[in-house]
C-alpha positions as CSV (number, residue, x, y, z in Angstrom):
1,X,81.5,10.3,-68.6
2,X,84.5,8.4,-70.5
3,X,84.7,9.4,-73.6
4,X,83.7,6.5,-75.9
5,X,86.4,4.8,-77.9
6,X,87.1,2.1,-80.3
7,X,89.4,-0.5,-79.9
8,X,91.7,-2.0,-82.8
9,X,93.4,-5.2,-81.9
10,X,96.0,-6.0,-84.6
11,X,96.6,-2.5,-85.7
12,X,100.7,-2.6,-87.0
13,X,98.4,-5.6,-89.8
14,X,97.3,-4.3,-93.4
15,X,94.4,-3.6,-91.8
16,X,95.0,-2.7,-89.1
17,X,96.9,0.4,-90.1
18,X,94.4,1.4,-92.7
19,X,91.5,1.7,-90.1
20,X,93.7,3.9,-87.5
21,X,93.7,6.1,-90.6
22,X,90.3,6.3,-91.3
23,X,89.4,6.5,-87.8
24,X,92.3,9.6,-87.6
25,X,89.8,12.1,-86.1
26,X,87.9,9.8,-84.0
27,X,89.1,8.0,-80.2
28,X,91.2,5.2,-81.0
29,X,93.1,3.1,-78.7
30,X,94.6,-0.2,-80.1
31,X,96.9,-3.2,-79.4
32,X,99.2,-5.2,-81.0
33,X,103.1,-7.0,-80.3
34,X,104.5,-4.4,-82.1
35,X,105.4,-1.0,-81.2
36,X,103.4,1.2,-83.7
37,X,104.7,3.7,-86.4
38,X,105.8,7.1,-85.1
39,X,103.2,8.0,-88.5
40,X,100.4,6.3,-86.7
41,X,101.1,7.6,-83.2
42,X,98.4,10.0,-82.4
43,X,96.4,7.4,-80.1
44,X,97.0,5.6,-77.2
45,X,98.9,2.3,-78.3
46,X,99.2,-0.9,-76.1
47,X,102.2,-3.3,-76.9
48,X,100.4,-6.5,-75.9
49,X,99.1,-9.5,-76.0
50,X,95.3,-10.3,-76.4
51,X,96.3,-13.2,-74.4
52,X,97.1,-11.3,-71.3
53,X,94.2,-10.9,-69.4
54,X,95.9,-8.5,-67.3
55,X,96.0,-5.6,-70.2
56,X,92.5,-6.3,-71.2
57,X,91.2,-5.9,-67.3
58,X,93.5,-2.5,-67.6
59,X,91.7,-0.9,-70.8
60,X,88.4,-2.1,-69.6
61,X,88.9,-0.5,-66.4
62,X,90.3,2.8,-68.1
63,X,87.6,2.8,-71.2
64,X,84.1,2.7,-72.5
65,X,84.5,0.9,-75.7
66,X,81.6,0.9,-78.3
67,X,83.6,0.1,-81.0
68,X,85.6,-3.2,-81.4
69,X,87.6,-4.3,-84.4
70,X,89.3,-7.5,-83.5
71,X,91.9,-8.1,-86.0
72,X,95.0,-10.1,-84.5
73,X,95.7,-13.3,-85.6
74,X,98.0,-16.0,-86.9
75,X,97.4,-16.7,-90.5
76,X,97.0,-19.0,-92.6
77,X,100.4,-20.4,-93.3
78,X,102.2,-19.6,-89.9
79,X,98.6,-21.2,-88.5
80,X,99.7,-24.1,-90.1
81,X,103.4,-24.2,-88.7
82,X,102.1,-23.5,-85.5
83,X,98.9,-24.7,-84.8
84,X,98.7,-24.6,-81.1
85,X,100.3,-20.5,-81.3
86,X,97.2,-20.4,-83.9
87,X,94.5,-21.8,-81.7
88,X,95.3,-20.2,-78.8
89,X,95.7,-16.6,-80.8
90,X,92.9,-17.0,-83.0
91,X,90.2,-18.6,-80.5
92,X,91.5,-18.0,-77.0
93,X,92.2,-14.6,-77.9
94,X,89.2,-13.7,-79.5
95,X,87.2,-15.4,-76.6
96,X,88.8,-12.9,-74.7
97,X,88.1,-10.2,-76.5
98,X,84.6,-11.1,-76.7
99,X,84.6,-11.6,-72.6
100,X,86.2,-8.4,-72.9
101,X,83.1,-7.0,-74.9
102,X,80.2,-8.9,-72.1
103,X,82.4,-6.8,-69.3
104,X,81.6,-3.3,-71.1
105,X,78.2,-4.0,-72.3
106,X,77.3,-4.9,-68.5
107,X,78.7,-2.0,-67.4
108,X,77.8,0.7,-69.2
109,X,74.6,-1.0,-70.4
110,X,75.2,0.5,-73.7
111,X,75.3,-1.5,-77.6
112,X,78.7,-2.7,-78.6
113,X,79.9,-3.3,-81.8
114,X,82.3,-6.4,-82.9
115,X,83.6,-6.3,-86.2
116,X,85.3,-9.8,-87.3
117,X,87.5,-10.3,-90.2
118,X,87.1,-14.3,-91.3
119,X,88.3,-15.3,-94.8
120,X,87.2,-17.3,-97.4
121,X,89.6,-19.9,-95.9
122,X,86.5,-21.2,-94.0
123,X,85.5,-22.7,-97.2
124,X,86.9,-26.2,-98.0
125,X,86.5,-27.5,-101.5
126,X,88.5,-29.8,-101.8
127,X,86.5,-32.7,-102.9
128,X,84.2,-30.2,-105.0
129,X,85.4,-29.5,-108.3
130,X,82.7,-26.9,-108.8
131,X,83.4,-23.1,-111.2
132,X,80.1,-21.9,-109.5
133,X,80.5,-19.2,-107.0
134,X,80.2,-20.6,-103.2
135,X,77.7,-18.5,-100.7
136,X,77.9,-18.2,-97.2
137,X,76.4,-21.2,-96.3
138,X,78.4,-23.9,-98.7
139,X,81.6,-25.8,-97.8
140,X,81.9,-24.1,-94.6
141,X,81.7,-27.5,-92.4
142,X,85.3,-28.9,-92.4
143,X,87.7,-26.4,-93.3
144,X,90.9,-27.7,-94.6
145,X,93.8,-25.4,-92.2
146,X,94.1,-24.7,-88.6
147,X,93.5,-20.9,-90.1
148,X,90.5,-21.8,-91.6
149,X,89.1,-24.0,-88.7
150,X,89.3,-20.9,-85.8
151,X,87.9,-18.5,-88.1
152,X,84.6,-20.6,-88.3
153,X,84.5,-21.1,-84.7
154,X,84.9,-17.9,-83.7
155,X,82.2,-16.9,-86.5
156,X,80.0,-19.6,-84.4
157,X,80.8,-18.2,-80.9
158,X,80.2,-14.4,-82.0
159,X,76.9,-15.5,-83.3
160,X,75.7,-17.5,-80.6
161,X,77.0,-14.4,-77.8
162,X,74.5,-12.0,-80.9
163,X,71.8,-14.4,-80.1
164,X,72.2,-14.7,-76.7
165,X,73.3,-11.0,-74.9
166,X,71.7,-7.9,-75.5
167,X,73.3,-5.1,-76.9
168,X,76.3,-7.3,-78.1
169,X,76.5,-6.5,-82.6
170,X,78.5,-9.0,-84.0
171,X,79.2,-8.7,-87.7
172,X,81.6,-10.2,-89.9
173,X,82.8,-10.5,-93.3
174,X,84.6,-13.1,-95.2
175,X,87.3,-11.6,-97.3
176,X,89.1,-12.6,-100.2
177,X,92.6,-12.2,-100.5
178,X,93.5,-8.3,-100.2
179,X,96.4,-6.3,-102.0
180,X,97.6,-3.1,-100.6
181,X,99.9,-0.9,-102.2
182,X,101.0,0.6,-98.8
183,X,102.3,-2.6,-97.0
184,X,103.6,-6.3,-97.5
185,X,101.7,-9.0,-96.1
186,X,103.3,-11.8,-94.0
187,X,101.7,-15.3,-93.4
188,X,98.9,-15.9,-95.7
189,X,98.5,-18.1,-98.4
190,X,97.5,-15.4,-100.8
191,X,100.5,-13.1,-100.5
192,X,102.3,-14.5,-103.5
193,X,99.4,-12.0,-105.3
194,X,101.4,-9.0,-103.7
195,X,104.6,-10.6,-103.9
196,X,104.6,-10.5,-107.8
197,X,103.1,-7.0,-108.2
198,X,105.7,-5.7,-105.9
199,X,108.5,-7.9,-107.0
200,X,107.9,-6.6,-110.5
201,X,108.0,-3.1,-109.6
202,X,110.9,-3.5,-107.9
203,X,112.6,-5.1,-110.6
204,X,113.3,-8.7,-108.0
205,X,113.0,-11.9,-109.8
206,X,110.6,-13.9,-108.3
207,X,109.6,-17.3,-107.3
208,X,106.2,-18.4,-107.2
209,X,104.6,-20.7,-104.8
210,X,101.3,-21.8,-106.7
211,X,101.0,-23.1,-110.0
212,X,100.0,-20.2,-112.8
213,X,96.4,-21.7,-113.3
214,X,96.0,-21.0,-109.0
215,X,92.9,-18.8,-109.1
216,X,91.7,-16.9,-105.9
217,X,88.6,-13.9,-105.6
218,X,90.5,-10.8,-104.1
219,X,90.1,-7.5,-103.5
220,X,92.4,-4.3,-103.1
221,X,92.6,-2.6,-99.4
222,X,90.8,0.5,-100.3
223,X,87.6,-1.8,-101.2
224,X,88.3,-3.8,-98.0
225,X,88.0,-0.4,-95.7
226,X,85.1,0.5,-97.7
227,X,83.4,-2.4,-96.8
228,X,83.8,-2.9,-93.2
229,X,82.8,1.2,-93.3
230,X,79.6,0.4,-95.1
231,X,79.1,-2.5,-92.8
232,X,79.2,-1.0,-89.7
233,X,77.0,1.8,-90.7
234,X,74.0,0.0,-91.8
235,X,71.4,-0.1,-88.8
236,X,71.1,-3.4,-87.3
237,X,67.6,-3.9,-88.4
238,X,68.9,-3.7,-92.2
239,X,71.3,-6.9,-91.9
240,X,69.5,-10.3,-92.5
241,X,72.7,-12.1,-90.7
242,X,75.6,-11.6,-89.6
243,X,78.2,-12.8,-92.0
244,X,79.0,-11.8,-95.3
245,X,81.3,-12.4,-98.3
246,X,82.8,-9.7,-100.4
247,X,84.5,-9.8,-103.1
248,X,86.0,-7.8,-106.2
249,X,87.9,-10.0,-109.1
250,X,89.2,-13.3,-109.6
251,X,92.6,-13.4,-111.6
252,X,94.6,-16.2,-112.1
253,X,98.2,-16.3,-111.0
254,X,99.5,-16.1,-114.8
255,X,97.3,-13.1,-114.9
256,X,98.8,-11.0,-112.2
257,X,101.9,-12.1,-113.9
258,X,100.9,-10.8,-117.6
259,X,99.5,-7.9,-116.1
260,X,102.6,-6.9,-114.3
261,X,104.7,-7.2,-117.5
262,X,102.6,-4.8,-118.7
263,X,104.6,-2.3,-116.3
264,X,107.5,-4.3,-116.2
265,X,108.1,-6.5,-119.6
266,X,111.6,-7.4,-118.1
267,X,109.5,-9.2,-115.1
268,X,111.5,-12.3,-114.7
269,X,109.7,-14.9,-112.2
270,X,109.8,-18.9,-112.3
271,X,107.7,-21.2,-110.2
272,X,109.0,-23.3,-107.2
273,X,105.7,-25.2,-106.2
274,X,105.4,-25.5,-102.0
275,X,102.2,-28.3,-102.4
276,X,101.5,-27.8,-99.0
277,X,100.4,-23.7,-99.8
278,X,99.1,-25.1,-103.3
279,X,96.8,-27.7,-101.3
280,X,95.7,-25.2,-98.9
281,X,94.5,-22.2,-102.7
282,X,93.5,-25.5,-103.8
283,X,90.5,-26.1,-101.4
284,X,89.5,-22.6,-101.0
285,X,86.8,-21.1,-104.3
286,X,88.0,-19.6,-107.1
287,X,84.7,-17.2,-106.7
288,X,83.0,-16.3,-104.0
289,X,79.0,-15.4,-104.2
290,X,78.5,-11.4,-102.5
291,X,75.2,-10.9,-103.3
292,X,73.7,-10.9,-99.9
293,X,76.0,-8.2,-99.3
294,X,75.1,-6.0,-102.3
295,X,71.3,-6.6,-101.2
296,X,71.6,-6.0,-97.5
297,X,74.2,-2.9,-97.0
298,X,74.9,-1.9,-100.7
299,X,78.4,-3.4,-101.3
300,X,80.1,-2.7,-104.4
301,X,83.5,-2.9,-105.2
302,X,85.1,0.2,-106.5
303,X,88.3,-1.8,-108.0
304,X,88.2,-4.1,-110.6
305,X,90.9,-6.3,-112.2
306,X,91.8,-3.4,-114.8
307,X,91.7,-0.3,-112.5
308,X,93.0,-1.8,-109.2
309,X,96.3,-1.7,-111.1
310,X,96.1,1.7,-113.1
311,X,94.4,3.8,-110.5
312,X,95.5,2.4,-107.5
313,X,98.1,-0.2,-107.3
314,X,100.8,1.1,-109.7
315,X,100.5,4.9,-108.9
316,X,101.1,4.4,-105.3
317,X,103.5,1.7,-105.7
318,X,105.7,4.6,-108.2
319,X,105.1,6.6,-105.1
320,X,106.2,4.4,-102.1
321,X,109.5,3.4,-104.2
322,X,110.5,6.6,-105.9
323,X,109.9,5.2,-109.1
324,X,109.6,7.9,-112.2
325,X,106.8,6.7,-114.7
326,X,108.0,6.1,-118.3
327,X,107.1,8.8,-120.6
Protein backbone atom coordinates (compact mmCIF):
# COMPACT_ATOMS: atom_id res chain seq x y z
CA UNK A 1 0.00 0.00 0.00
CA UNK A 2 1.21 3.69 -1.05
CA UNK A 3 1.60 5.59 1.51
CA UNK A 4 -1.11 8.39 1.54
CA UNK A 5 -0.11 11.85 0.80
CA UNK A 6 -1.31 15.31 0.39
CA UNK A 7 -0.78 17.32 -2.40
CA UNK A 8 -0.08 21.24 -2.39
CA UNK A 9 -0.42 22.99 -5.63
CA UNK A 10 1.08 26.51 -5.33
CA UNK A 11 3.36 25.85 -2.53
CA UNK A 12 6.52 28.61 -3.17
CA UNK A 13 2.68 31.24 -2.49
CA UNK A 14 2.12 32.72 1.18
CA UNK A 15 0.24 29.94 1.63
CA UNK A 16 1.61 27.70 0.17
CA UNK A 17 4.73 27.74 2.15
CA UNK A 18 3.05 28.07 5.47
CA UNK A 19 1.10 24.74 5.05
CA UNK A 20 4.42 22.69 3.93
CA UNK A 21 5.30 23.82 7.38
CA UNK A 22 2.57 22.77 9.29
CA UNK A 23 2.30 19.70 7.35
CA UNK A 24 6.48 19.21 8.22
CA UNK A 25 5.91 15.73 9.73
CA UNK A 26 3.28 14.54 7.57
CA UNK A 27 3.71 13.17 3.47
CA UNK A 28 3.75 16.06 1.43
CA UNK A 29 4.40 16.24 -2.23
CA UNK A 30 3.68 19.66 -3.99
CA UNK A 31 3.90 21.62 -7.27
CA UNK A 32 4.53 24.85 -8.32
CA UNK A 33 6.72 27.00 -11.36
CA UNK A 34 9.24 27.65 -8.96
CA UNK A 35 11.91 25.62 -7.69
CA UNK A 36 11.24 25.48 -3.91
CA UNK A 37 13.40 26.81 -0.86
CA UNK A 38 16.33 24.62 0.08
CA UNK A 39 14.38 25.52 3.91
CA UNK A 40 11.29 23.81 2.60
CA UNK A 41 13.03 20.86 0.83
CA UNK A 42 12.17 17.87 2.85
CA UNK A 43 9.37 16.62 0.32
CA UNK A 44 9.19 15.63 -3.00
CA UNK A 45 8.76 18.99 -5.15
CA UNK A 46 7.40 19.04 -8.82
CA UNK A 47 8.53 22.20 -10.89
CA UNK A 48 5.25 22.26 -13.04
CA UNK A 49 2.55 23.33 -14.45
CA UNK A 50 -1.10 22.33 -13.31
CA UNK A 51 -1.59 22.73 -16.91
CA UNK A 52 0.38 19.78 -18.01
CA UNK A 53 -1.52 16.97 -17.94
CA UNK A 54 1.41 14.94 -18.34
CA UNK A 55 2.77 15.65 -14.63
CA UNK A 56 -0.56 15.20 -13.19
CA UNK A 57 -1.00 11.52 -14.93
CA UNK A 58 2.77 11.02 -13.37
CA UNK A 59 1.87 11.85 -9.57
CA UNK A 60 -1.41 10.12 -9.99
CA UNK A 61 0.28 7.13 -11.17
CA UNK A 62 3.09 7.37 -8.44
CA UNK A 63 0.57 8.40 -5.41
CA UNK A 64 -2.50 7.89 -3.34
CA UNK A 65 -3.56 11.33 -2.56
CA UNK A 66 -6.22 11.98 0.19
CA UNK A 67 -5.33 15.26 0.72
CA UNK A 68 -5.56 18.14 -1.80
CA UNK A 69 -4.93 21.82 -1.27
CA UNK A 70 -5.22 23.50 -4.59
CA UNK A 71 -3.62 26.79 -4.26
CA UNK A 72 -2.07 28.10 -7.77
CA UNK A 73 -3.38 30.84 -9.37
CA UNK A 74 -3.19 34.16 -11.14
CA UNK A 75 -4.50 36.95 -8.90
CA UNK A 76 -6.36 39.45 -8.93
CA UNK A 77 -4.34 42.22 -10.55
CA UNK A 78 -2.08 40.03 -12.93
CA UNK A 79 -5.77 38.21 -13.62
CA UNK A 80 -6.70 41.34 -14.87
CA UNK A 81 -3.53 42.11 -17.22
CA UNK A 82 -3.91 38.72 -18.43
CA UNK A 83 -7.08 37.43 -18.45
CA UNK A 84 -6.81 34.46 -20.80
CA UNK A 85 -3.25 33.37 -18.56
CA UNK A 86 -6.02 33.79 -15.72
CA UNK A 87 -8.77 31.74 -17.07
CA UNK A 88 -6.88 29.02 -18.22
CA UNK A 89 -4.76 28.92 -14.68
CA UNK A 90 -7.51 29.50 -12.50
CA UNK A 91 -10.34 27.24 -14.18
CA UNK A 92 -8.56 25.01 -16.64
CA UNK A 93 -6.23 24.20 -14.05
CA UNK A 94 -8.37 23.63 -11.29
CA UNK A 95 -10.60 21.45 -13.60
CA UNK A 96 -7.64 19.47 -13.82
CA UNK A 97 -6.92 19.09 -10.59
CA UNK A 98 -10.38 18.20 -9.82
CA UNK A 99 -10.17 15.42 -12.86
CA UNK A 100 -7.11 14.71 -11.14
CA UNK A 101 -9.07 14.13 -7.81
CA UNK A 102 -12.17 11.72 -9.82
CA UNK A 103 -8.88 9.57 -11.06
CA UNK A 104 -7.84 8.79 -7.28
CA UNK A 105 -11.14 8.49 -5.74
CA UNK A 106 -11.97 5.76 -8.59
CA UNK A 107 -9.10 4.09 -7.88
CA UNK A 108 -8.48 3.64 -4.58
CA UNK A 109 -12.24 4.01 -3.72
CA UNK A 110 -11.21 5.95 -0.75
CA UNK A 111 -12.71 9.85 0.43
CA UNK A 112 -10.69 12.76 -0.88
CA UNK A 113 -10.38 15.96 0.40
CA UNK A 114 -10.21 19.39 -1.76
CA UNK A 115 -9.48 22.37 0.01
CA UNK A 116 -10.21 25.70 -2.16
CA UNK A 117 -8.97 29.10 -1.38
CA UNK A 118 -11.61 31.77 -3.12
CA UNK A 119 -11.57 35.38 -1.85
CA UNK A 120 -13.86 37.81 -1.10
CA UNK A 121 -13.20 39.13 -4.61
CA UNK A 122 -16.26 36.94 -5.63
CA UNK A 123 -18.30 39.63 -4.15
CA UNK A 124 -19.25 42.63 -6.41
CA UNK A 125 -20.66 45.69 -4.83
CA UNK A 126 -20.31 48.01 -6.80
CA UNK A 127 -23.68 49.32 -7.27
CA UNK A 128 -24.42 48.67 -3.40
CA UNK A 129 -23.37 51.22 -1.17
CA UNK A 130 -24.19 49.09 1.83
CA UNK A 131 -21.79 49.26 5.62
CA UNK A 132 -23.66 45.95 6.51
CA UNK A 133 -21.54 42.90 6.50
CA UNK A 134 -22.16 40.73 3.15
CA UNK A 135 -22.80 36.69 3.77
CA UNK A 136 -22.04 33.98 1.53
CA UNK A 137 -24.83 34.18 -0.46
CA UNK A 138 -24.97 38.22 -1.40
CA UNK A 139 -23.36 39.96 -4.31
CA UNK A 140 -21.73 36.83 -5.50
CA UNK A 141 -23.63 36.83 -9.06
CA UNK A 142 -21.42 39.16 -11.34
CA UNK A 143 -18.17 39.62 -9.97
CA UNK A 144 -16.37 42.60 -11.09
CA UNK A 145 -12.48 40.95 -12.17
CA UNK A 146 -11.49 38.10 -14.27
CA UNK A 147 -9.96 37.08 -10.53
CA UNK A 148 -13.07 37.27 -9.00
CA UNK A 149 -15.19 35.57 -11.88
CA UNK A 150 -12.95 31.99 -11.84
CA UNK A 151 -12.98 31.88 -8.23
CA UNK A 152 -16.93 31.63 -8.30
CA UNK A 153 -16.86 29.16 -11.01
CA UNK A 154 -14.65 26.94 -9.73
CA UNK A 155 -16.59 27.33 -6.27
CA UNK A 156 -19.66 26.20 -8.58
CA UNK A 157 -17.94 23.26 -10.28
CA UNK A 158 -16.36 21.85 -6.81
CA UNK A 159 -19.87 21.91 -5.48
CA UNK A 160 -21.60 20.41 -8.18
CA UNK A 161 -18.57 17.31 -8.49
CA UNK A 162 -19.53 17.31 -3.94
CA UNK A 163 -23.02 16.70 -5.05
CA UNK A 164 -22.50 14.56 -7.64
CA UNK A 165 -19.35 11.81 -6.89
CA UNK A 166 -18.99 10.00 -3.88
CA UNK A 167 -16.23 10.35 -1.66
CA UNK A 168 -15.22 13.66 -3.36
CA UNK A 169 -15.08 16.65 0.05
CA UNK A 170 -14.95 19.86 -1.31
CA UNK A 171 -14.58 22.77 1.01
CA UNK A 172 -13.73 26.21 0.61
CA UNK A 173 -13.27 29.40 2.32
CA UNK A 174 -13.44 32.97 1.15
CA UNK A 175 -10.62 34.87 2.56
CA UNK A 176 -9.99 38.39 3.16
CA UNK A 177 -6.91 39.89 2.36
CA UNK A 178 -3.96 38.17 4.43
CA UNK A 179 -0.70 39.72 5.86
CA UNK A 180 2.25 37.61 6.55
CA UNK A 181 5.26 38.70 8.30
CA UNK A 182 7.30 35.95 6.59
CA UNK A 183 6.78 36.84 2.86
CA UNK A 184 5.73 39.59 0.34
CA UNK A 185 2.78 39.08 -1.77
CA UNK A 186 2.79 39.68 -5.51
CA UNK A 187 -0.40 40.26 -7.62
CA UNK A 188 -3.37 41.04 -5.50
CA UNK A 189 -5.16 44.02 -5.00
CA UNK A 190 -4.77 43.92 -1.31
CA UNK A 191 -0.96 43.88 -1.06
CA UNK A 192 -0.60 47.58 -0.61
CA UNK A 193 -1.78 46.35 3.26
CA UNK A 194 1.71 44.56 3.42
CA UNK A 195 3.49 46.94 1.35
CA UNK A 196 3.03 49.81 4.04
CA UNK A 197 3.78 47.65 7.05
CA UNK A 198 6.89 46.47 5.44
CA UNK A 199 7.84 49.65 3.76
CA UNK A 200 7.68 51.29 7.19
CA UNK A 201 9.80 48.84 8.81
CA UNK A 202 12.18 49.13 6.45
CA UNK A 203 12.41 52.68 6.53
CA UNK A 204 11.20 52.89 2.22
CA UNK A 205 8.98 55.75 1.37
CA UNK A 206 6.02 54.50 -0.01
CA UNK A 207 3.41 55.11 -2.59
CA UNK A 208 -0.03 54.07 -2.15
CA UNK A 209 -2.31 52.76 -4.72
CA UNK A 210 -5.88 53.23 -2.98
CA UNK A 211 -7.17 56.15 -1.51
CA UNK A 212 -6.72 56.31 2.63
CA UNK A 213 -10.56 55.92 3.26
CA UNK A 214 -10.01 52.22 1.01
CA UNK A 215 -11.31 49.76 3.69
CA UNK A 216 -10.91 45.88 3.17
CA UNK A 217 -11.70 42.83 6.08
CA UNK A 218 -8.21 40.95 6.45
CA UNK A 219 -6.69 38.68 8.38
CA UNK A 220 -2.91 37.73 9.36
CA UNK A 221 -1.39 34.26 7.97
CA UNK A 222 -1.27 32.59 11.20
CA UNK A 223 -5.29 32.94 11.45
CA UNK A 224 -5.43 31.89 7.77
CA UNK A 225 -3.56 28.32 8.60
CA UNK A 226 -5.63 28.10 11.53
CA UNK A 227 -8.58 28.13 9.69
CA UNK A 228 -8.15 25.94 6.87
CA UNK A 229 -6.70 23.50 9.88
CA UNK A 230 -9.99 23.78 11.72
CA UNK A 231 -11.73 23.33 8.55
CA UNK A 232 -10.48 20.33 7.34
CA UNK A 233 -10.80 18.68 10.68
CA UNK A 234 -14.43 19.09 11.30
CA UNK A 235 -16.32 15.78 10.24
CA UNK A 236 -18.26 16.23 7.17
CA UNK A 237 -21.49 15.68 8.83
CA UNK A 238 -20.75 18.95 11.01
CA UNK A 239 -20.54 21.44 7.92
CA UNK A 240 -23.99 22.88 6.66
CA UNK A 241 -22.18 23.80 3.17
CA UNK A 242 -19.40 24.01 1.72
CA UNK A 243 -18.23 27.52 1.54
CA UNK A 244 -17.34 29.89 4.10
CA UNK A 245 -16.11 33.41 4.90
CA UNK A 246 -13.59 34.20 7.52
CA UNK A 247 -12.55 37.07 8.60
CA UNK A 248 -10.49 39.02 11.47
CA UNK A 249 -10.47 43.08 11.21
CA UNK A 250 -11.36 45.70 8.88
CA UNK A 251 -8.87 48.77 8.95
CA UNK A 252 -8.76 51.44 6.70
CA UNK A 253 -5.78 52.26 4.60
CA UNK A 254 -4.99 55.49 6.84
CA UNK A 255 -5.18 53.12 9.67
CA UNK A 256 -2.43 50.78 8.68
CA UNK A 257 -0.67 53.94 8.02
CA UNK A 258 -1.15 55.55 11.67
CA UNK A 259 -0.54 52.36 13.04
CA UNK A 260 2.75 51.86 11.43
CA UNK A 261 3.94 55.37 12.56
CA UNK A 262 3.45 54.04 15.74
CA UNK A 263 6.76 51.91 14.99
CA UNK A 264 8.00 54.20 12.61
CA UNK A 265 6.89 58.04 13.23
CA UNK A 266 9.47 58.94 10.28
CA UNK A 267 7.01 56.74 7.95
CA UNK A 268 6.97 58.89 4.94
CA UNK A 269 4.28 57.55 2.24
CA UNK A 270 2.18 59.69 -0.41
CA UNK A 271 -0.65 58.29 -2.52
CA UNK A 272 -0.47 57.80 -6.38
CA UNK A 273 -4.16 56.55 -7.09
CA UNK A 274 -4.03 53.41 -9.96
CA UNK A 275 -8.27 53.73 -10.36
CA UNK A 276 -8.26 50.67 -12.06
CA UNK A 277 -6.89 48.68 -8.49
CA UNK A 278 -9.16 51.40 -6.59
CA UNK A 279 -12.29 50.20 -8.73
CA UNK A 280 -11.52 46.74 -8.32
CA UNK A 281 -11.23 47.46 -3.47
CA UNK A 282 -14.01 49.49 -4.47
CA UNK A 283 -16.57 46.71 -5.40
CA UNK A 284 -15.33 44.21 -2.96
CA UNK A 285 -17.10 44.71 1.17
CA UNK A 286 -15.58 46.57 3.57
CA UNK A 287 -16.89 43.57 6.02
CA UNK A 288 -17.50 40.36 5.54
CA UNK A 289 -20.30 38.29 7.67
CA UNK A 290 -18.30 34.79 9.34
CA UNK A 291 -20.80 33.57 11.39
CA UNK A 292 -21.70 30.50 9.69
CA UNK A 293 -18.14 29.65 10.20
CA UNK A 294 -18.06 30.34 13.95
CA UNK A 295 -21.38 28.14 14.21
CA UNK A 296 -20.40 25.30 12.00
CA UNK A 297 -16.51 24.49 12.82
CA UNK A 298 -15.75 27.01 15.64
CA UNK A 299 -13.75 29.84 13.81
CA UNK A 300 -12.30 32.48 15.64
CA UNK A 301 -9.71 34.68 14.92
CA UNK A 302 -6.80 34.78 17.17
CA UNK A 303 -5.39 38.28 15.71
CA UNK A 304 -7.12 41.31 15.98
CA UNK A 305 -6.24 44.90 14.66
CA UNK A 306 -4.24 45.74 17.96
CA UNK A 307 -2.33 42.43 18.46
CA UNK A 308 -1.72 41.28 14.87
CA UNK A 309 0.81 44.11 15.00
CA UNK A 310 2.33 43.80 18.58
CA UNK A 311 2.48 40.05 18.89
CA UNK A 312 2.88 39.03 15.60
CA UNK A 313 3.59 41.36 12.72
CA UNK A 314 6.23 43.64 14.25
CA UNK A 315 8.22 40.98 16.27
CA UNK A 316 8.81 38.85 13.32
CA UNK A 317 9.28 41.58 11.04
CA UNK A 318 12.39 42.94 13.78
CA UNK A 319 13.36 39.37 13.28
CA UNK A 320 13.32 38.77 9.41
CA UNK A 321 15.30 42.25 8.93
CA UNK A 322 17.70 42.31 11.86
CA UNK A 323 16.05 45.18 13.23
CA UNK A 324 17.01 45.97 17.22
CA UNK A 325 13.80 47.15 19.03
CA UNK A 326 14.04 50.72 20.60
CA UNK A 327 14.55 50.58 24.25
Amino acid sequence: MQNKVKLITGACGEIGQALIKKFSKEHVITIDLNKISSSYSNHRHFVGSILDNDLLDEINNQYQIDEIYHLAAVLSTKAEQNPQLAHDVNVNGTNNLYTLSLYQIKKYNQPLMFFFPSSIAIYNLIDNNTLDKVHENQYCHNPYTVYGQSKLLCEKNGINYAKSINNFDFRCIRFPGIISSETMPSGGTSDYASEIIHAAINNNEYSCFVKDETKLPFIVMPDAILAIIKLINVRKNQLNQHIYNITSFSPTAQDLINKMKEYNSNFNINFSIDNDRQNIVDSWPNDIDDLLARNDWGWEALYNFNNAFSNYLIPNLYKKYNIKRNV
